[in-house]
C-alpha positions as CSV (number, residue, x, y, z in Angstrom):
1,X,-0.4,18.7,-8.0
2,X,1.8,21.1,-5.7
3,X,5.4,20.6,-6.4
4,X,5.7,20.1,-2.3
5,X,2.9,17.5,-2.2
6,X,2.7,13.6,-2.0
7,X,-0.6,12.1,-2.2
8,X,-2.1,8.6,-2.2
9,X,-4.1,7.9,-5.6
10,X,-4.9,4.2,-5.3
11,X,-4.3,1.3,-3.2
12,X,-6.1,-2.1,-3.6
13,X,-5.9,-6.0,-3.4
14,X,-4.9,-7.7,-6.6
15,X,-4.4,-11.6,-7.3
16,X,-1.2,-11.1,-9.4
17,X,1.9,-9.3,-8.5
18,X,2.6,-7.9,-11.9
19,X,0.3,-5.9,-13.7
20,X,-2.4,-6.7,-11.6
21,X,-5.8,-5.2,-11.5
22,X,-8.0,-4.4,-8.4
23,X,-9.7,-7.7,-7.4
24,X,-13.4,-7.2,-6.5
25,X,-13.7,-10.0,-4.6
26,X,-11.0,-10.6,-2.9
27,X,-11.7,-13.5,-1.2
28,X,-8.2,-15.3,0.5
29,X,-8.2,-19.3,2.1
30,X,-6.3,-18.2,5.4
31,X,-5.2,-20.2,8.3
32,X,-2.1,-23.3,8.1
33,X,-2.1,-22.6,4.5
34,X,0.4,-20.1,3.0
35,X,-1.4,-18.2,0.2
36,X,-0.4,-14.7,-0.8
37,X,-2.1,-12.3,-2.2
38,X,-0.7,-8.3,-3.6
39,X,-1.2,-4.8,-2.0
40,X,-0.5,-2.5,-4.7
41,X,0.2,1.1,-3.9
42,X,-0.3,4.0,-6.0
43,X,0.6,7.6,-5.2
44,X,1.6,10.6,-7.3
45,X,4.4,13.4,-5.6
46,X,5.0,16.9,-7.1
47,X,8.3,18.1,-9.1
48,X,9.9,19.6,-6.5
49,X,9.7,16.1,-3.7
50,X,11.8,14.1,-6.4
51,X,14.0,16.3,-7.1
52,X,15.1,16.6,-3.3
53,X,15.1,12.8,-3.0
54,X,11.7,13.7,-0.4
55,X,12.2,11.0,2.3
56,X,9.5,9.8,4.1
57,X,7.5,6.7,5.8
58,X,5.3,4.0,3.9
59,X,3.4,2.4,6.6
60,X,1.1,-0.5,6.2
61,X,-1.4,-1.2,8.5
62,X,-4.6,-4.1,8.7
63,X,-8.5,-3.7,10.3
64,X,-11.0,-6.2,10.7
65,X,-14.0,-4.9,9.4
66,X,-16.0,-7.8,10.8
67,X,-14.6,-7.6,14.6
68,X,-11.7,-9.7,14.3
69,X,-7.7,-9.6,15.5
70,X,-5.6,-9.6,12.2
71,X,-2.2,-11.0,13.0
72,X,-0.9,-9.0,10.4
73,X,2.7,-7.4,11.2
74,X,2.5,-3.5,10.4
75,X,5.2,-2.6,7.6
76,X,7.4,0.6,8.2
77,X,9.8,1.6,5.2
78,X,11.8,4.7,4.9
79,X,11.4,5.7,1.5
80,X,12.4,8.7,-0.9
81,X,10.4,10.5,-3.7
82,X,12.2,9.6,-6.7
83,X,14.6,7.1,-6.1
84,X,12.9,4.3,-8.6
85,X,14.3,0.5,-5.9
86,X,10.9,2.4,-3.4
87,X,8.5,2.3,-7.1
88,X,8.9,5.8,-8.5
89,X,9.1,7.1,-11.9
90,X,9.7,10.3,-13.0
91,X,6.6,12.0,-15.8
92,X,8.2,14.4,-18.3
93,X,8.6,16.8,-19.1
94,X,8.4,18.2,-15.5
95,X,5.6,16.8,-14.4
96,X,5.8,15.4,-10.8
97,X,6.4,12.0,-10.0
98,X,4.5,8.6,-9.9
99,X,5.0,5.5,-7.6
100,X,3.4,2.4,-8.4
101,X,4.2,-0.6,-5.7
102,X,3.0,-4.2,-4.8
103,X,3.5,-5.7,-1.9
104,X,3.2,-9.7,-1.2
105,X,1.0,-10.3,2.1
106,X,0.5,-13.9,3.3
107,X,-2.7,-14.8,4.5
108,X,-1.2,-16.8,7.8
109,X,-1.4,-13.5,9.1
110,X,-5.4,-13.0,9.0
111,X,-7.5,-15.7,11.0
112,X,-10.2,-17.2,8.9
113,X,-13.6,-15.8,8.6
114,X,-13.1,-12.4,8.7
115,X,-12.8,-9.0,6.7
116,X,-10.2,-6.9,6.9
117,X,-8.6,-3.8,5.1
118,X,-5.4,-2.9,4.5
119,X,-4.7,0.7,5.1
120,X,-1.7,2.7,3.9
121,X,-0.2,5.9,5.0
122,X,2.5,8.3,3.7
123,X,4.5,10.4,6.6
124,X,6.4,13.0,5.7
125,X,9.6,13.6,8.5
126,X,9.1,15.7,11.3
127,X,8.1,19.1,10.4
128,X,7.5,18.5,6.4
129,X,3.4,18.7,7.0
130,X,2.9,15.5,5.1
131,X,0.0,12.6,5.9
132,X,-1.6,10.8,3.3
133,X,-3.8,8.0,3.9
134,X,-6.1,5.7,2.7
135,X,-7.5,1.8,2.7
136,X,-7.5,-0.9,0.6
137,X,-11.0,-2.8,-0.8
138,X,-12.2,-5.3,1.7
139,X,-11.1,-8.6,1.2
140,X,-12.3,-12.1,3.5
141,X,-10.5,-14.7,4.6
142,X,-11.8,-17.9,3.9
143,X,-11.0,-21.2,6.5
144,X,-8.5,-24.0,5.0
145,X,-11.5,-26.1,3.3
C-alpha cells in the first residue's frame, strides 16, 4: 500500500458485535421492535497516514435496494489514522496500519420489507485526494411477526 493511502478492504453486516463474521443472510425483524444488528468496517492506511495522526471523515450511509425510504440517520465521524479509540492498530515492523470497527445499527430505522445496503466512505480533508468507498452485503428487513 502507498504510505499516503487509506483504503476500504471490507465492510459487512454481522449478527454479533465482537468477533463477528459476515452474515450471509442477513435478514433483520424491523418496525416497533428494537433489534440491532453490526456494521463492521475494515480498512488498511499506509505508514506514513498514522504516523501524521491522518484525520479524516467515516461516513455511513443506507440504500434501498428494493425501492424503499430507509429512515436510517447518516453517521459522520471525524476520525485519525492511528489513533486506536477510531479502531486502528498499528502492523510492525513498519507496515501501514489496520482499522477494524463495528458499529451497532437498529433496525427502527429501516421500514419492513425491504433491502437495503449500508455504504461506507472514507474522506480525506480538503485538498488530501482521499475517497474510499464501498457497500455493505444486502440485508432485508422483515415485518414485526
Amino acid at each position: 500500500m502507498n504510505t499516503n493511502d487509506i483504503c476500504l478492504t471490507r465492510v459487512f453486516t454481522t449478527n454479533s458485535p465482537v468477533g463477528g463474521v459476515l452474515d450471509t443472510t442477513p435478514n433483520e425483524i424491523g418496525g416497533l421492535t428494537r433489534n440491532t444488528f453490526w456494521f463492521t468496517i475494515e480498512a488498511e492506511a499506509g505508514e506514513n497516514m498514522g504516523a501524521l495522526l491522518a484525520t479524516y471523515w467515516l461516513i455511513v450511509t443506507a440504500t434501498s435496494t428494493t425501492g424503499g425510504n430507509p429512515g436510517f440517520v447518516r453517521i459522520r465521524r471525524q476520525e485519525r489514522v492511528g489513533f486506536g479509540g477510531d479502531g486502528w492498530t498499528h502492523v510492525l515492523p513498519n507496515l501501514g496500519w489496520r482499522k477494524s470497527q463495528t458499529i451497532a445499527v437498529n433496525t427502527t430505522q429501516f421500514p419492513p420489507d425491504e433491502g437495503y445496503e449500508l455504504h461506507v466512505r472514507i474522506v480525506g480533508l480538503a485538498g488530501s485526494g482521499i475517497l474510499c468507498k464501498l457497500a455493505s452485503n444486502e440485508f432485508y428487513v422483515f415485518p414485526v411477526p
